[in-house]
VEXLUMLUM-789509 format. One record per residue (C-alpha): residue in one letter; y, x, z. Coordinates in steps of 0.05 Angstrom, whole numbers, padded with zeros to 5 digits, always signed. Layout:
% VEXLUMLUM-789509
aYXZ ...
% end
This chain:
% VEXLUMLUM-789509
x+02003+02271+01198 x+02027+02243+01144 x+02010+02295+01091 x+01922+02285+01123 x+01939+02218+01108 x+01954+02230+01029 x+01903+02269+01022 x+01855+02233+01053 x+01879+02167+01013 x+01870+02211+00940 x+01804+02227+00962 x+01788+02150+00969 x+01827+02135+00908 x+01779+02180+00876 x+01715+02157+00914 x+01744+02082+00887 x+01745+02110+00815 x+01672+02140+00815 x+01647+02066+00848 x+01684+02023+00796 x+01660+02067+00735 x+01578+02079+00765 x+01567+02032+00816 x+01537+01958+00787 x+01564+01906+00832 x+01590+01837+00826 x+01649+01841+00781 x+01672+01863+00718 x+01693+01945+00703 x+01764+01941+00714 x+01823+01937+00662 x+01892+01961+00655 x+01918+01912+00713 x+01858+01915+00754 x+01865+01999+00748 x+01935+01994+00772 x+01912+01951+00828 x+01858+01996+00854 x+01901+02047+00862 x+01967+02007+00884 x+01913+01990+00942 x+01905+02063+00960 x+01981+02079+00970 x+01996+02052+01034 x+01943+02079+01061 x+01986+02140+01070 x+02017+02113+01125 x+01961+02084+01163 x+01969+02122+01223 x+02042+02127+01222 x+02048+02033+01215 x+01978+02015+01217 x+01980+01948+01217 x+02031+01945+01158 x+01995+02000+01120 x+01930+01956+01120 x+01972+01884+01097 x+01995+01924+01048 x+01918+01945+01030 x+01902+01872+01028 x+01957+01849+00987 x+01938+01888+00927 x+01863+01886+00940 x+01858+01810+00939 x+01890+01795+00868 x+01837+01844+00843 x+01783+01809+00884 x+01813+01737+00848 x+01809+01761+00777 x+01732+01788+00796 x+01735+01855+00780 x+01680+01909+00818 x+01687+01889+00879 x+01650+01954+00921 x+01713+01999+00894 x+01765+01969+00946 x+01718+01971+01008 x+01718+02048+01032 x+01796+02042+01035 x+01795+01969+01063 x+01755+01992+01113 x+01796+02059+01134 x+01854+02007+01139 x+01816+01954+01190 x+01792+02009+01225 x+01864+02040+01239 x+01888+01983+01259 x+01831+01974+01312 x+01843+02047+01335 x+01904+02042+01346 x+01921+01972+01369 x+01907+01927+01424 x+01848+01898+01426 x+01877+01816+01423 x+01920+01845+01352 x+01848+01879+01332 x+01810+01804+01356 x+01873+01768+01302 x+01857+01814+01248 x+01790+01817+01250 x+01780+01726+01255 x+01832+01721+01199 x+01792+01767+01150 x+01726+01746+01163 x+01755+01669+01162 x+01792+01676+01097 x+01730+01714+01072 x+01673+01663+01091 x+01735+01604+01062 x+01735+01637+00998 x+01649+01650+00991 x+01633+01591+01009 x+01681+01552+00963 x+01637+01584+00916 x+01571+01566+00935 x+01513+01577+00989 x+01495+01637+00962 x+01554+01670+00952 x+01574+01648+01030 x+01509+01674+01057 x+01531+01741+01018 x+01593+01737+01052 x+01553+01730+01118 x+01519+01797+01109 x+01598+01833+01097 x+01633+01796+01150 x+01583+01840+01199 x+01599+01902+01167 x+01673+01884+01182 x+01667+01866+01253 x+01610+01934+01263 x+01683+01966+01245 x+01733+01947+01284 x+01681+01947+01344 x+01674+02022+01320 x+01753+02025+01317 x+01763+01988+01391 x+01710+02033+01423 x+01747+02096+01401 x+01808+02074+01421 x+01778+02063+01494 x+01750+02134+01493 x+01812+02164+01458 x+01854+02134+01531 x+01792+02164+01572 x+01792+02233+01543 x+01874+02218+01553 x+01869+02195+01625 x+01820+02255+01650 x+01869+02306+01616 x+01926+02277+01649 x+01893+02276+01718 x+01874+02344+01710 x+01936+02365+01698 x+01966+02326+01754 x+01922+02362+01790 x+01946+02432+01766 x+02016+02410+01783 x+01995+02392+01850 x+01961+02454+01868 x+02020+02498+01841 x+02063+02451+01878 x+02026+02454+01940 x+02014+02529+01936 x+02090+02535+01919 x+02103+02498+01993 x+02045+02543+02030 x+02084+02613+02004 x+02153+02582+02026 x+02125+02556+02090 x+02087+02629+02103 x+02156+02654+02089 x+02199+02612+02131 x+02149+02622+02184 x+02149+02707+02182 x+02226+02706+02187 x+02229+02661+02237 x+02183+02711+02278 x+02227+02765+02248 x+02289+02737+02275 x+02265+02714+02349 x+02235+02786+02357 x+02286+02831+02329 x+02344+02788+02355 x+02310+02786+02433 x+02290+02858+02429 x+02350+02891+02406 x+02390+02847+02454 x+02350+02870+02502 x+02359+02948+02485 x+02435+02932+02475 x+02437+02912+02549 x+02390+02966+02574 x+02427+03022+02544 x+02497+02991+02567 x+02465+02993+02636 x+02442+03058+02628 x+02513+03086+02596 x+02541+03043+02655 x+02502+03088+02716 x+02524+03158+02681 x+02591+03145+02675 x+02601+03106+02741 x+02596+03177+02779 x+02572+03229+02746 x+02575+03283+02808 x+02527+03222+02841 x+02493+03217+02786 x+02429+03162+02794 x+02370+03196+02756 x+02330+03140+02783 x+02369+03077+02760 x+02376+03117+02685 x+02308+03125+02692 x+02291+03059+02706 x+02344+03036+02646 x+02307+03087+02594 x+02236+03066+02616 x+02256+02994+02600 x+02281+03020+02532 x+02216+03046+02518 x+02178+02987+02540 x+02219+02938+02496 x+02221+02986+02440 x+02142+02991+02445 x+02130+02910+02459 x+02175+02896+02400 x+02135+02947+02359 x+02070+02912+02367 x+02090+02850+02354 x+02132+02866+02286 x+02064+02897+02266 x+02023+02832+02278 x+02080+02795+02243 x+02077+02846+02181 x+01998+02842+02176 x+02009+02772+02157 x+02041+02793+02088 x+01983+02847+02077 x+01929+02804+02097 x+01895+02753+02048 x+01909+02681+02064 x+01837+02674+02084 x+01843+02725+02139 x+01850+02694+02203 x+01915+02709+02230 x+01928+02745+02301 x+01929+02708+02364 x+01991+02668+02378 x+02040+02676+02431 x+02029+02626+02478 x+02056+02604+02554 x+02022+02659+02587 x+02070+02703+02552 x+02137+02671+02579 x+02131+02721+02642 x+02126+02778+02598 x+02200+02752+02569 x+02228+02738+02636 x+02213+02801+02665 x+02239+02835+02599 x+02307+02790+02617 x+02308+02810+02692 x+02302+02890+02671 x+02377+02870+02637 x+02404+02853+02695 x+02397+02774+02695 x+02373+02735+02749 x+02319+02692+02721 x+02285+02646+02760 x+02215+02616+02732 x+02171+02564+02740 x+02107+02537+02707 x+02087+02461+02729 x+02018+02446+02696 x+01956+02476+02676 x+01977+02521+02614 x+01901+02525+02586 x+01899+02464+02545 x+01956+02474+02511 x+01944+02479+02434 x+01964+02552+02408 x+02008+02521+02354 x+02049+02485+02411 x+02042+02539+02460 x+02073+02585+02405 x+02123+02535+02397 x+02148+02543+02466 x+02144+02611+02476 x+02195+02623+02418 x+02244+02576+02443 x+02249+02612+02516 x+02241+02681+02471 x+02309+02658+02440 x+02334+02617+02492 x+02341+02674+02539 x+02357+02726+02474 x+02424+02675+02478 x+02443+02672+02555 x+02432+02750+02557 x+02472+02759+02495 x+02532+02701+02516 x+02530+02696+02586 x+02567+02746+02621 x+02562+02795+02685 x+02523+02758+02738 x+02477+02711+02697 x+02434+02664+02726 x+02376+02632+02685 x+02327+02580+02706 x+02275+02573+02662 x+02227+02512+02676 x+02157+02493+02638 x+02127+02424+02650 x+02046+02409+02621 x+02049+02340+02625 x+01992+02295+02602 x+02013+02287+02537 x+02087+02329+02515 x+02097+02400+02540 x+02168+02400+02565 x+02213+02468+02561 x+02277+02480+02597 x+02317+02543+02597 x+02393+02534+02632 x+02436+02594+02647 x+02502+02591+02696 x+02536+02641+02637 x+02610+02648+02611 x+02600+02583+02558 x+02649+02524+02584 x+02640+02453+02574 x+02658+02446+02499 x+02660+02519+02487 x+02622+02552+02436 x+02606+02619+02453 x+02626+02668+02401 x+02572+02688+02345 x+02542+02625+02351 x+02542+02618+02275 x+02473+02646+02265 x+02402+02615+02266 x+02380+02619+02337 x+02391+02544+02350 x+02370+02525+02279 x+02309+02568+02287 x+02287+02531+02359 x+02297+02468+02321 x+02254+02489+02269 x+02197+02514+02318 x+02209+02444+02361 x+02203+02408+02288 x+02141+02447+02269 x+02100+02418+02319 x+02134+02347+02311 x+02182+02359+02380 x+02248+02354+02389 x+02309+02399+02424 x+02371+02394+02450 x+02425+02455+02460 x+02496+02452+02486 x+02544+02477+02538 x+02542+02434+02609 x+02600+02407+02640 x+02599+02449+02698 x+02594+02512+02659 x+02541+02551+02630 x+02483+02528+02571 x+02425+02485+02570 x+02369+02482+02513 x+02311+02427+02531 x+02253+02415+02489 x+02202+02367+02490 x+02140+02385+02450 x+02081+02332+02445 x+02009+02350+02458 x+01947+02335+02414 x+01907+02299+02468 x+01921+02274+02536 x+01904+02323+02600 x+01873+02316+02661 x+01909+02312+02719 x+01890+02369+02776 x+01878+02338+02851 x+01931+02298+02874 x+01978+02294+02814 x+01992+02374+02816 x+01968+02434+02787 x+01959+02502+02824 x+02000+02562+02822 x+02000+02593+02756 x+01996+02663+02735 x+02042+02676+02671 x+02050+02746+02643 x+02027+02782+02706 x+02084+02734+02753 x+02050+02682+02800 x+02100+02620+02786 x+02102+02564+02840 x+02069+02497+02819 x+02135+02461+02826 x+02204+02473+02827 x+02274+02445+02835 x+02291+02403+02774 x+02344+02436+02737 x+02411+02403+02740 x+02423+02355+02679 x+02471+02381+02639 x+02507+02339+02585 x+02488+02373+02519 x+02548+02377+02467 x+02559+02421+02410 x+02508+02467+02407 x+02528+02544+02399 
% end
C-alpha cells in the first residue's frame, strides 16, 4: 500500500513540476524555496491511506507558505486534492463536514481579505473542493455497500455449509438409530428363537418335537426375512439422492407385527390400541413404533423365563401416549446387566425428535416400565361417545380399551 502510494505521489510531484513550469496562473514561477516547498508538499502524501488525515495537514502545511509568498498556485492543487479526498474516503462523514468548512472558511478569509474579485475567485474553487469530498463521502458509502453484500454473502455460505453440515449428521444419526432398533430387536429375537429351538432337541431327543422345531426355525426365517427388508429400506437412504422421497415410515399399524414377533419368543405380550391410529402423523407414528420396537427388544433380552409384557397405545386428542411394562427379572433399583448401551438413549432420542418426552426405570414391585408421551400436530376428533372402535394393528384386532397398566415408580433407567 504504501509503495502505490509513492509512486502515485512522484507521479503528482511530476504532474506539479510540468504545471509550475507551462501552466500561466496567478503567481510567480517558483524559486529555490518555493521548489522545495512543492515538493516537501508531495511527501506525505505517501502515507495518505495509511494516516489520512495527518498525511493531508501535512499537505497543507507546506502548501500554504507557498500559497503566502504567491508563487503558481495551480501546481499544489492535484495533490491537495488527492489529500481532501482521502480523508473523505476514508473518514466519517462529521471529520469529512470539519475538514471540508475549515478549508473553504480559511480559503474565502484569505480571498476576500484581498478584494471582491479575488473572493468571488475563491467562490468558484471552494466548489471544486466540496464536488470532492462529496466524491470522497459517496465512495466511502459504496466502498461499506460492496463490503456489506460480500459479507452477507458469505454469511450466507457459512450458513448453508453449516446447515448442510447439521442435515448429513442428522441423516446419520437418524440411519443408525434405525440400524440399532432393527438389528438389536431382530437378532434378539433369533437369539431367543434358536435357544428355543436348541431347547426342544435337547429336552428329549427319542421324543423328538419336529413340530415345535419347526415352528422355532419358521420364526427364524420370518425374522431373518422382516429384518432383511427393512435394513434394505434403511440402506436405500444412503444410495438415494436427498431429493428422493424416502420409503414409507413405520407407523402404529406395525406394533402388532412386533408383538407377535415377541410372542413367537416365548413372551406373553398383551396389546392394546385405544384411539383411532389414522391421524397420527408418520413422523410421530414412527416415533412410537421404535420405542415398543426397543422396548420389547429390552424385556425379551432382560426379563427372564416367564415374561409378561403389556404394551398399551393411547391416541388422545392431542399427545399419543406409549406404554410398554414387562413383569421381568429387573428389581426395584436394579439395573439389568448390559444396560450400558443406547437402547434407552436411542428411545429418548426418537421421543425428543418429535418434541416428546420418556421415562424408563425398574418398578417397585419388580419388572420395567418405559412410558412416552408424544404430542400430536393437531387436535382429533373424538369417535361416538368418547371411544374409538376396535382396532386392527399388524393383522391383531386390539380391544378399544384396556386395563391401565399399574404405575410404576420409574428410577434409574437400565
Amino acid at each position: 500500500m504504501v509503495r502505490q502510494d509513492a509512486v502515485a505521489a512522484v507521479v503528482l510531484a511530476a504532474v506539479a513540476v510540468f504545471l509550475a513550469l507551462n501552466v500561466r496562473a496567478q503567481g510567480v514561477q517558483p524559486d529555490a524555496v518555493g521548489w522545495v516547498l512543492l515538493g516537501g508538499a508531495h511527501v506525505p502524501a505517501v502515507w495518505r491511506r495509511r494516516a489520512p488525515l495527518v498525511s493531508f495537514l501535512g499537505v497543507v502545511a507546506c502548501a500554504a507558505p507557498y500559497h503566502v509568498m504567491g508563487f503558481n498556485e495551480v501546481a499544489p492543487v492535484p495533490v491537495g486534492l488527492l489529500g481532501l479526498f482521502t480523508v473523505a474516503l476514508t473518514g466519517r462523514l462529521w471529520r469529512s463536514a470539519v475538514v471540508c468548512s475549515v478549508i473553504v472558511g480559511l480559503l474565502l478569509v484569505a480571498k476576500f481579505s484581498q478584494g471582491m474579485a479575488e473572493g468571488a475567485q475563491a467562490l468558484r474553487i471552494s466548489g471544486w473542493i466540496v464536488a470532492v469530498v462529496l466524491c470522497g463521502v459517496y465512495a466511502r458509502a459504496h466502498r461499506q455497500y460492496v463490503d456489506s453484500v460480500i459479507e452477507r454473502a458469505e454469511r450466507a455460505e457459512r450458513t448453508r455449509e453449516e446447515e448442510a453440515r447439521r442435515r448429513v449428521a442428522e441423516e446419520r444419526l437418524r440411519v443408525a438409530r434405525d440400524l440399532h432398533d432393527l438389528l438389536a430387536h431382530s437378532i434378539t429375537l433369533v437369539g431367543v428363537q434358536t435357544s428355543v429351538a436348541a431347547h426342544v432337541l435337547n429336552a428329549d431327543p427319542e421324543r423328538l418335537d419336529r413340530a415345535a422345531v419347526a415352528r422355532a426355525l419358521d420364526d427364524i426365517a420370518g425374522t431373518c426375512r422382516a429384518a432383511r427388508g427393512e435394513l434394505r429400506a434403511t440402506l436405500e437412504v444412503l444410495r438415494s439422492s436427498p431429493d428422493e422421497a424416502r420409503g414409507p415410515l413405520p407407523g402404529v399399524e406395525g406394533i402388532g407385527e412386533l408383538v407377535a414377533a415377541a410372542r413367537s419368543s416365548g413372551a406373553g405380550v398383551v396389546a392394546a390400541v385405544e384411539g383411532g391410529v389414522a391421524g397420527v402423523p408418520p413422523a410421530v407414528g414412527a416415533a412410537a413404533y421404535r420405542i415398543v420396537q426397543e422396548a420389547l427388544t429390552n424385556a425379551v433380552r432382560h426379563g427372564g423365563p416367564g415374561l409378561g409384557v403389556e404394551v398399551t397405545v393411547r391416541v388422545g386428542e392431542q399427545v399419543l401416549e406409549v406404554s410398554v411394562v414387562d413383569d421381568g427379572c429387573a428389581a426395584a433399583g436394579q439395573v439389568p446387566s448390559g444396560g450400558g448401551g443406547f437402547g434407552l438413549v436411542g428411545m429418548r432420542e426418537r421421543a425428543r425428535s418429535v418434541l416428546g418426552t420418556l421415562e424408563a426405570g425398574p418398578r417397585e414391585g419388580g419388572g420395567f416400565a418405559v412410558r412416552a408421551v408424544l404430542p400430536l400436530d393437531g387436535a382429533r376428533q373424538a369417535g361416538p361417545g368418547g371411544e374409538a372402535p376396535e382396532e386392527a394393528v399388524g393383522g391383531l384386532v386390539l380391544p378399544s380399551r384396556a386395563p391401565a397398566a399399574r404405575g410404576p415408580a420409574l428410577g434409574e433407567a437400565r
